[in-house]
N, C-alpha and C positions, 0 to 999 in steps of 0.2 A: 504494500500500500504506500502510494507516495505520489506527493504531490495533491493530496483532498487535502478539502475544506471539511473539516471535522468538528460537530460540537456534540460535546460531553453534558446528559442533562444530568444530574443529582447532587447531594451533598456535595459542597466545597466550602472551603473557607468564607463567610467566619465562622460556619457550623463546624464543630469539633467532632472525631470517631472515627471508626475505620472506616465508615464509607467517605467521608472527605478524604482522607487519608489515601486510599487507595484511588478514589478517583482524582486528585492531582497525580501520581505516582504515575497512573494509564496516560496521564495529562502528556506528561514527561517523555515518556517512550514513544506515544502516536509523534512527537513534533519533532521526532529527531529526522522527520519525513512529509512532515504536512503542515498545513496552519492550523493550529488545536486550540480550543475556547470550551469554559464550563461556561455552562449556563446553569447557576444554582437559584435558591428560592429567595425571596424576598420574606416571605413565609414557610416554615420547614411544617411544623406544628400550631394549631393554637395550644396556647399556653398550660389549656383545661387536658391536653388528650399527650403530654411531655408528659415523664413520671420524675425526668433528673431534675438537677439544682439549676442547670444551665443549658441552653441547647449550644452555646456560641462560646468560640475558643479563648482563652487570653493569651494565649502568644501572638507574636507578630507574622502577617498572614505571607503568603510565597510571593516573591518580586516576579519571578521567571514564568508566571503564569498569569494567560487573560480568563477572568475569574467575572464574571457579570450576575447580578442580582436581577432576576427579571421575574421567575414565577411566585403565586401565592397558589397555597396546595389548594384554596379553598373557597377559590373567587374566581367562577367562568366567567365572568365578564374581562379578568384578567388573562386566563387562557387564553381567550378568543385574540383578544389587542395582540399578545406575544406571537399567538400562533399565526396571523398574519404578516407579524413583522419578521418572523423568519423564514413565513415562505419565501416572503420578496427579497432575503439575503442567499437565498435559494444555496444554502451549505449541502455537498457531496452526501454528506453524512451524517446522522444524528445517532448518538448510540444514550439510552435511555437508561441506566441502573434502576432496575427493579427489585426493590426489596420487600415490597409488601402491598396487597391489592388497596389500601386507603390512596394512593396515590393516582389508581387508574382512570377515574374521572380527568384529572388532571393532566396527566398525563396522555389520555387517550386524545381527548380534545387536542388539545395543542398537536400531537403528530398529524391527526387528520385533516387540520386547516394545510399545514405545511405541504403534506401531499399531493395539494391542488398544485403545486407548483411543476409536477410529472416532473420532479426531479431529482431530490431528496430521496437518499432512502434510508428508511428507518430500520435499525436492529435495537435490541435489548441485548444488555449482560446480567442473568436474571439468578440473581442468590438465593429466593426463594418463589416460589408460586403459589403454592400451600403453606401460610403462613405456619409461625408458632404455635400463636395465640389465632385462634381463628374466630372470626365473626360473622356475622350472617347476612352480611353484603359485600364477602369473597368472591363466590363464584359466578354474581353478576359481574363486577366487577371487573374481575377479567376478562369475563365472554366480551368485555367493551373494548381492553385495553389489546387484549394479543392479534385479533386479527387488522389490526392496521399495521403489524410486524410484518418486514420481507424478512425477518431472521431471529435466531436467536441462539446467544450462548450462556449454558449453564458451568458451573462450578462444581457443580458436581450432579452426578449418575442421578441420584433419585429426585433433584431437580428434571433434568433429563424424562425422566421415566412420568413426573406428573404433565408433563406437556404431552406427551404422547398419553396418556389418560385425557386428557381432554383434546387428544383428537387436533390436538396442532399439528397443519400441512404445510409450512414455511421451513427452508431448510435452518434447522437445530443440531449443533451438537455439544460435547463435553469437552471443557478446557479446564486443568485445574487452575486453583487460584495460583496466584504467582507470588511469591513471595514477599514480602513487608521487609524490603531492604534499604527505605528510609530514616531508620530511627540508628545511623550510623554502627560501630564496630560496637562489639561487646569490650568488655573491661575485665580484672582480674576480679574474683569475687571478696576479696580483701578488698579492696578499692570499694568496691558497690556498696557492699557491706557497711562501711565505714560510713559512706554517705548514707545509708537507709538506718545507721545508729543500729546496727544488728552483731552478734557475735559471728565471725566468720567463722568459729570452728564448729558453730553449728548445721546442722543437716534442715536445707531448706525446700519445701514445694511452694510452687507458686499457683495460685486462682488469678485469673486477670480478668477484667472486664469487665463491666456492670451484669448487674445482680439480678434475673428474674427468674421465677421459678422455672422454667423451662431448664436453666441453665443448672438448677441440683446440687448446688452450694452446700444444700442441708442433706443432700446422700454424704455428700465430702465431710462434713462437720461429724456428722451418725460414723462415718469410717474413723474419724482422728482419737472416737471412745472405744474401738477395739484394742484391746490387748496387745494384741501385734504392732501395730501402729504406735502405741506408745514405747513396745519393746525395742520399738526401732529407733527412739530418740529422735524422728522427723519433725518437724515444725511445719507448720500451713501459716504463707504471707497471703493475706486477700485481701486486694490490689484492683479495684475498681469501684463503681459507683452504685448506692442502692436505688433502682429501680423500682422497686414496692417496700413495704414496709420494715424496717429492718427487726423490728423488735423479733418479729420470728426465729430469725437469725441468731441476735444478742442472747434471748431467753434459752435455745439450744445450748449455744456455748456455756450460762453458765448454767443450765441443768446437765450439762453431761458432765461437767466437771474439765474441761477443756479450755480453761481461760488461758492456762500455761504455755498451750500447744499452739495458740492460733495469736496472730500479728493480723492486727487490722488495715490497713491504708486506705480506709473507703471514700476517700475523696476522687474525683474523676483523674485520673492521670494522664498528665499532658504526654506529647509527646518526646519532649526534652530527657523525660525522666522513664522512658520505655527501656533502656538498653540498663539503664540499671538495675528496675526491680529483675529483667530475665536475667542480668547476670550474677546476679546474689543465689537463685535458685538453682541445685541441681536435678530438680525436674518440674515440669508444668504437669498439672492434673486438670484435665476438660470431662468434668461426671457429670456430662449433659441428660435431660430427661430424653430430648429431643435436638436434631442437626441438621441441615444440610452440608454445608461444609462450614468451616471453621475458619475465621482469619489468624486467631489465636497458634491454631497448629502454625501456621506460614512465618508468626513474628518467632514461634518457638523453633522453626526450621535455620533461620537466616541467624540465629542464636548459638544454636546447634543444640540445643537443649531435649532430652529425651521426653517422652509423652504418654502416661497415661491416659486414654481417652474409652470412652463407653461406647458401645456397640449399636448408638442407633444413627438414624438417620447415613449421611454420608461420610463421616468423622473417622470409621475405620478404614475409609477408599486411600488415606492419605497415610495412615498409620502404621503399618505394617508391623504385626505384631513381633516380639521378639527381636526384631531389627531397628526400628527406630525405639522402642518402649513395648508398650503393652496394651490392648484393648480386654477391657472388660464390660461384665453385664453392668448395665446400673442400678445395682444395689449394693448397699455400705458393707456388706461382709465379701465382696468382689472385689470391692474398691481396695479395703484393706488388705486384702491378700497380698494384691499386684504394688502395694505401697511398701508391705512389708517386704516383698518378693527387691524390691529394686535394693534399699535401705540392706538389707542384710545377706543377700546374696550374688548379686551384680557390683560393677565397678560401672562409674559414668562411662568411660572411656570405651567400654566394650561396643558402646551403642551409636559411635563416631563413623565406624565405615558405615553402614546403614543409613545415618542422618546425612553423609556428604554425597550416597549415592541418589538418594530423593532430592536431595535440592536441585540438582539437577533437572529433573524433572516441572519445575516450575518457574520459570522465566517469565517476564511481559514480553519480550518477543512473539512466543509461541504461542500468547494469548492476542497479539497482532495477526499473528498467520493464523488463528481459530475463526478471527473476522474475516479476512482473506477470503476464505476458504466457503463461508456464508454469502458472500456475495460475489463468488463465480458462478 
C-alpha cells in the first residue's frame, strides 16, 4: 500500500488507552507510505455511560501525527455534517476501529454519506463484534454498521468466526494484533522496582489494565488464598483503573486475608510509566472471564514477559502453552496451580526462546499487508 490517502477513525489523543494507543502506533507504520490522519471524537462517551475517572490523557499529545477532533458518538446531525465533508475530501481509504456495537449508528452513518463519493473504501479493524458486556441493541446494530464494509480485519479467530455467524460476505480475514512497541525498552527490575518503591528480591505478577468483571480480577485474588500461591512467596501488582465498583474487590482482599500479597496501583497508568510496572514483574496473569484477543499479551510480548492467560475467548490463539507461559481454565484452583507451577518449578529464562519466537509473528507490517490483501 503506498501512496493513499488514508484516514484512521477511533480513539486518538486526547483520549487515553490502548485503543489510542494502538491506533497512533497503525498511524505511524501506514505513513511510512501514504498520507495518514485520525479522525477521533469530539465526543468519545457521555459522561453518564464512562465508568473511569477520566476519559482524556494528561501527557502531552504526539507532534508527528495529524490527529482531528470531528465526530460526537451521539449527535447524527453531526455524523451527517462530517460525513459529507469527507466525502468531498474523497480519502482512498477509511479504516474504522470497531470495538463495540454502541458506536455503529455513528459510525455506520458517516461511512455511508462518504460512499456516495464511489470512491472511498471503507474497511474495519474489528477487536470485537460480540461484545463483553452485551446489550440488547447489539445485533441491530450491527446489521446497520457491517454491511456498508468492503472488508474486514479481525485480531483474532473467534472474532473471525462471529462474522461468518452472521453471515458477512465482504472479504474478512485474521491478522494478529501487532505488538505494543511504543512504551520504549524494558529496564533492569532493580531499577523499576526502585521507582514502583517495591523490594526487588521479591517475586512479582502483574494485572494491568482497568478493572471489569469480565476481566476476573477476583478469580486472580480467590487464586492469591490458595496454599500454593502463598507457598510460592509470589506477590500480585494491580496496575490499572476500576471500572465498576471497587469495594468488591477491596472486601475480597481483606476477607481472604491477602492484604500482604496484593500491591494496588489503581490509578489509570499512563503511558510513560508502562515499561516499568512490566519490568518489575516476572510474569503477567490475564484470568479473563471472557477475550477476544488481548492487547495486554502484545505489551507482555514486546517485554518479553511470560503469561498466564485462561482459556476463553481468543487469549490462548497467542499463548502457546508451555512455551511462552501457560493457559489455564478460569477458575482460582487453575489459576493457582499454573502460579505455583511457574514460582516453584520453572526458571523465567526457560520461556525466552518461545517469547522471541512469537514476537515474530506480530509486526504492523503484516497487519498492512492483512489490508493489502482485503482490498485486492
Amino acid at each position: 500500500m503506498k501512496g493513499k490517502k488514508i484516514v484512521i477513525v477511533g480513539p486518538a489523543y486526547p483520549y487515553r488507552g490502548g485503543l489510542s494507543t494502538f491506533n497512533e502506533r497503525f498511524a505511524r507504520e501506514l505513513s511510512k507510505d501514504n498520507e495518514v490522519s485520525i479522525c477521533t471524537f469530539k465526543l468519545q462517551y457521555p459522561g453518564f455511560l464512562f465508568p473511569g475517572q477520566t476519559q482524556y490523557s494528561t501527557e502531552a499529545g504526539p507532534e508527528d501525527l495529524k490527529i482531528t477532533r470531528s465526530l460526537n458518538s451521539v449527535n447524527p446531525l453531526n455524523w451527517i455534517i462530517q460525513g459529507f465533508k469527507f466525502k468531498k475530501q474523497k480519502p482512498d481509504l477509511i479504516i474504522f476501529r470497531y470495538w463495540m456495537p454502541f458506536f455503529a449508528p455513528c459510525f455506520g452513518t458517516f461511512a455511508r454519506i462518504i460512499k456516495g463519493n464511489k470512491h472511498t473504501k471503507i474497511i474495519t479493524i474489528a477487536d470485537n463484534i460480540i461484545p463483553h458486556e452485551k446489550r440488547f441493541f447489539d445485533s441491530a446494530f450491527n446489521a446497520y454498521f457491517l454491511p456498508v464494509l468492503d472488508g474486514a480485519v479481525t485480531m483474532s479467530r473467534k472474532v473471525l468466526q462471529d462474522l461468518d455467524d452472521l453471515h458477512f460476505t465482504k472479504p474478512h480475514l485474521f491478522n494478529p494484533h501487532p505488538l505494543y512497541d511504543n512504551f520504549g525498552e524494558g529496564i533492569s527490575k532493580e531499577s523499576a522496582c526502585k521507582k514502583l518503591n517495591l523490594n526487588p528480591e521479591e517475586k512479582y505478577m502483574l494485572f494491568f489494565g482497568f478493572i471489569r468483571n469480565y476481566k476476573g480480577l477476583d478469580l486472580l485474588l480467590k487464586a492469591m488464598s490458595d496454599k500454593r500461591v502463598k507457598e510460592s512467596g509470589a506477590k500480585l501488582i494491580v496496575a490499572g483503573e476500576f471500572y465498576e465498583d471497587s469495594k468488591i474487590y477491596l472486601d475480597l482482599i481483606q476477607n481472604s486475608g491477602i492484604a500482604d500479597q496484593v500491591i494496588l496501583r489503581t490509578d489509570f497508568i499512563p503511558n510513560s510509566e508502562v515499561a516499568t510496572y512490566f519490568s518489575a514483574a516476572d510474569l503477567i496473569v490475564q484470568p479473563y472471564r471472557s477475550a477476544t484477543q488481548s492487547g495486554v499479551s502484545q505489551v507482555a510480548y514486546h517485554f518479553s514477559k511470560p503469561m498466564i492467560v485462561t482459556d476463553v475467548g481468543g487469549l490462548a490463539e497467542f499463548v502457546p502453552h508451555n512455551e511462552v507461559g501457560f493457559v489455564c481454565k478460569p477458575e482460582p484452583e487453575d489459576i493457582a496451580k499454573y502460579i505455583h507451577s511457574f514460582f516453584t518449578e520453572h526458571k523465567p529464562e526457560e520461556f525466552q526462546p518461545g517469547l522471541q519466537r512469537m514476537k515474530k509473528e506480530f509486526s504492523w507490517e503484516r497487519l498492512t499487508q492483512a489490508i493489502d490483501k482485503i482490498l485486492e
